[in-house]
Each structure stands twice: as C-alpha cells, then as structure tokens.
N, C-alpha and C positions, 0 to 999 in steps of 0.2 A: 819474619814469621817463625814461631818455634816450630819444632818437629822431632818429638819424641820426649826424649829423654834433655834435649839441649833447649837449653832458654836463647830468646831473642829480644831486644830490647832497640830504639832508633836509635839507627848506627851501623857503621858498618866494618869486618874484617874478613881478609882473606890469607889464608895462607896457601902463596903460590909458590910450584914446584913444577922446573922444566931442566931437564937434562942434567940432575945431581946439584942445580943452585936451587936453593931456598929461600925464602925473603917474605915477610909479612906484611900485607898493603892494609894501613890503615889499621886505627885498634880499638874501632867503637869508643862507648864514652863512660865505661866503667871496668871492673875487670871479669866481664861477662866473660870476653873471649879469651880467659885464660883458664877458667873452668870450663869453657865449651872443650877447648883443646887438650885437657885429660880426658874429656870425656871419649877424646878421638886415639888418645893414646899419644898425642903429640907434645914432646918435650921443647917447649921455647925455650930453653936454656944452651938450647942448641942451636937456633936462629940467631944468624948472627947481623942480619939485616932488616931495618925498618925505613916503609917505604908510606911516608904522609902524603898525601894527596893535595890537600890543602887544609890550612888554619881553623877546619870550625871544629866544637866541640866534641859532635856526636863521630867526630873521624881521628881525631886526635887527644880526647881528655884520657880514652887508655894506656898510655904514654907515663901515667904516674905509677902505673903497675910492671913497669921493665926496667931495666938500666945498663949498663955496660955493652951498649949494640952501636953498632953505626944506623943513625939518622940521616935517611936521604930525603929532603923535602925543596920546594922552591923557598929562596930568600923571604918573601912574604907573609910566611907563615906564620909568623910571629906578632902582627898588629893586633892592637884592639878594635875588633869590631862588633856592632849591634845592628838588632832589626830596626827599621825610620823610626825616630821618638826617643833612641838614646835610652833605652831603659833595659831592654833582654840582652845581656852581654851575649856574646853567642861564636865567640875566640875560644880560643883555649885556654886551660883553667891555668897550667903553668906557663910561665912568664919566661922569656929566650934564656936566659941566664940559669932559672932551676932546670931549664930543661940540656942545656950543657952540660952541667953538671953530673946530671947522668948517663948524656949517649955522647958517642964520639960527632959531633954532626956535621953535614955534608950539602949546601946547600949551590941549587944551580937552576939557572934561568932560561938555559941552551939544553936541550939533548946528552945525554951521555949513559956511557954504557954500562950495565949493575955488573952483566955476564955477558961474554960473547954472543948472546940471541935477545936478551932483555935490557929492553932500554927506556932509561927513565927521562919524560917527551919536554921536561919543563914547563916553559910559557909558553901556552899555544895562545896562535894566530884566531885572532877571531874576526874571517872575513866573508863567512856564508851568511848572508842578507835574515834567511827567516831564523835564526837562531839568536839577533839580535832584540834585546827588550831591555826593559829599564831595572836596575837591580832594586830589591825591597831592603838594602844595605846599606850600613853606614862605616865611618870610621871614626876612631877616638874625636875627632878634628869637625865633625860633622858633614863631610863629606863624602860623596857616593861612594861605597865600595862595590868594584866590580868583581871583586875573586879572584883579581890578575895572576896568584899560586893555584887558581886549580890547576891541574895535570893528573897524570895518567899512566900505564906502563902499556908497551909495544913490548912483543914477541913473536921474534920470527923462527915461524915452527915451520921444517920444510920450505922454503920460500913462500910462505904464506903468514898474514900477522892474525895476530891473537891482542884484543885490546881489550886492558882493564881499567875501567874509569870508576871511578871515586864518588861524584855526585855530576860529571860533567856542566860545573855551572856553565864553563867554558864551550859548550854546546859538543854533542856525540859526535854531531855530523862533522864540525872543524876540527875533535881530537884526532875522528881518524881520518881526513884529508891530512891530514899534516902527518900522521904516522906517513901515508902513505908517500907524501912528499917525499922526508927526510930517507925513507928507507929503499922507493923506487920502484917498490911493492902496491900491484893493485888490488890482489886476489886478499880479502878479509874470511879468514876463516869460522873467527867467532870474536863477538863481542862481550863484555860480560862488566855489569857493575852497574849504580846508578845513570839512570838517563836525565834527571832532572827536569822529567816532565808530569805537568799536571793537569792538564785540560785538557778537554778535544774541542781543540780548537786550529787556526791555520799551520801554526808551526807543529803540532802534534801529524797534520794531514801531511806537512811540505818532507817531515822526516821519517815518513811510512813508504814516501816514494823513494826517499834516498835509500833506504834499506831493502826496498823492495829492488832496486838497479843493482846495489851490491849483491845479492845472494851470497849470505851468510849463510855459516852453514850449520854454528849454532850462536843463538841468539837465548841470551840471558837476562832481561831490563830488572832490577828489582831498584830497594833502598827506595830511596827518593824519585820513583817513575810512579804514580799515581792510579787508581783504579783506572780512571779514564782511561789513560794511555794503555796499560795493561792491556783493560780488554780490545781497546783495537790491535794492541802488537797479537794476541792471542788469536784473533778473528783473522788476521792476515798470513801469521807465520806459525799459530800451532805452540806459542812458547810454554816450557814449565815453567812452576812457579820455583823460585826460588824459597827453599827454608834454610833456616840455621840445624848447620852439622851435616849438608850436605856436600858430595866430594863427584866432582866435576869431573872427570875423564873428557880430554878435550885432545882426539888424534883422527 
C-alpha cells in the first residue's frame, strides 16, 4: 500500500538493518524499490547483500535493477514455473545465467549465517498438519510445484528471534518452529513479512492460535496475507498496517 510521497506496487522489499549489517530482502518486481529508497535517503550502492526468498517474480524481477552484490537465495530459485494451465509464467524474468552474471551468488538449502545474529533458514521443514494444502503451481515439466526455495531470515536480537518472511508459501507457523528449532530460542519477539494467507477459514483459525500462544510482541502480516486474515489478525492482536516507506524500529 503506498504512503505518502512512496509508490507501492505487488511485491515485496525490505531493507533490513541490525547491529551495523545491512542486507536487502527481496526487491519487488520492478525498480520501485530503488526510487522508494532515495526517497528514504538510502544509498544501495552500498548494500552489499541480497537476500531472495524465493523464485517468483513479484520478489525477485527487481534483481535486473542491481548488480555487483552477493546473492543469497535457496538452489531453487531458478526453475521455470507457472499458475495450473501452463500459461502465466510467474518465475523470474532473468534466467540463472544472466543473473550470475551480475551478482556474486550464494546458494543454500541448510541454515547459514549472513552475520553473527542473522541467519538465512534455507529449506524449511514443512511438518505442521494445517499449514499443509495443494499448491495452485506448476513447473516447466508440468508438475506440482510446491516452493521447496521459499525461506526466510531469523535474528537473534537479545536472545529473542526476530522473523522475516518473504511470502511464507512454506507456512509462518513451520518457518518459525524451525527458526526456533535450529537456534533453541522460544521467545519470538516479532514477526514481519508476508503470511500467505487468504481466507478465513480452518488454517487462517489454526494459526491465530499459534500466534496467539507465542505472544509476539510485534506483529506485522502484510504482502500476500489477504483482507480476511488481516482483519482477523487486527481484531485479535491490534496489528498496523503495513505501507511502503515505512521504517520499523523493532527493540
């Protein structure tokens, strides 16, 4: 959603900042977010890290407006895929090869560490029951694609994690069991990024209670979380809305 003087367009970017590292998660699907970010005063010529979440367009077609960064994404990220019918390509517009070309790139399926507090979660585990459903995806081959590269970033602020998700095809509740897993951390301090919810329906209900047992302590759903969900996250937990050009203070 815009807000003010910054445009917003479907798609999503953040630029996140904890303890002097800096890194760019995801870069929408034009180069919106590099005229959002003069508008912020913020030099990406000085970012020297890019962090994709997963292979679809509206997260990664901004990727043609940078070059010369290190690219941290899961191996995946690179297939051809469409919505069912093989017609709306809905990958990314450049191809693994042009996209070499211009970032140093780094990909990984396991956990590993950006910065000593920030860590990028790979392949998550998808083993919470209502979080499972059928993808509306394909691959080049005609076969389901499930989004096996979504992921996400963990930060442990104070001994407490801080989770940014992407579109969570890979479901919220499993990114951050698994955050918590791999780091041995219960306490979630805040969430923030797409939920990849759209209905109010059982699994929008099953994961009102998960977050209602975490006490978060802030709570951001935007991008791809739907009015539905919205309003019941709002009606349970008070959330803002998220707009474009706004700057998060999260201590």
């Amino acid at each position: 959603m815009a807000s003010g003087k910054f445009g917003a367009e479907h798609g999503l970017s953040y630029l996140i900042e904890h303890n002097g590292f800096r890194l760019l998660f995801d870069t929408g699907h034009s180069d919106l977010f590099v005229r959002n970010a003069k508008l912020l005063n913020i030099d990406l010529n000085k970012i020297e890290t890019v962090v994709l979440s997963h292979g679809h367009w509206d997260h990664g077609n901004g990727l043609r407006f940078l070059q010369n960064k290190k690219l941290i994404c899961h191996p995946g990220v690179f297939i051809k895929r469409f919505r069912k019918g093989g017609v709306e390509h809905i990958g990314l517009e450049m191809e693994k090869k042009q996209i070499a070309n211009r970032y140093e790139v780094h990909t990984y399926s396991s956990p590993v560490n950006l910065s000593p507090e920030i860590v990028f979660l790979g392949e998550i585990p998808r083993n919470i029951n209502f979080e499972k459903h059928p993808t509306p995806y394909i691959d080049a081959n005609g076969k389901p694609d499930t989004i096996p590269d979504d992921s996400a970033l963990m930060i442990i602020d104070n001994g407490e994690l801080v989770i940014i998700s992407g579109c969570a095809h890979s479901g919220i509740c499993n990114i951050i069991d698994y955050a918590q897993k791999i780091s041995g951390i219960k306490k979630v301090k805040a969430v923030v990024g797409g939920f990849h919810l759209k209905n109010d329906d059982h699994r929008l209900e099953e994961t009102i209670k998960y977050f209602s047992k975490l006490k978060v302590q802030y709570l951001y759903p935007s991008h791809c979380t739907a009015l539905p969900a919205l309003s019941k996250f709002y009606y349970y937990f008070g959330i803002e809305q998220l707009k474009a050009g706004m700057v998060l203070e999260i201590n």
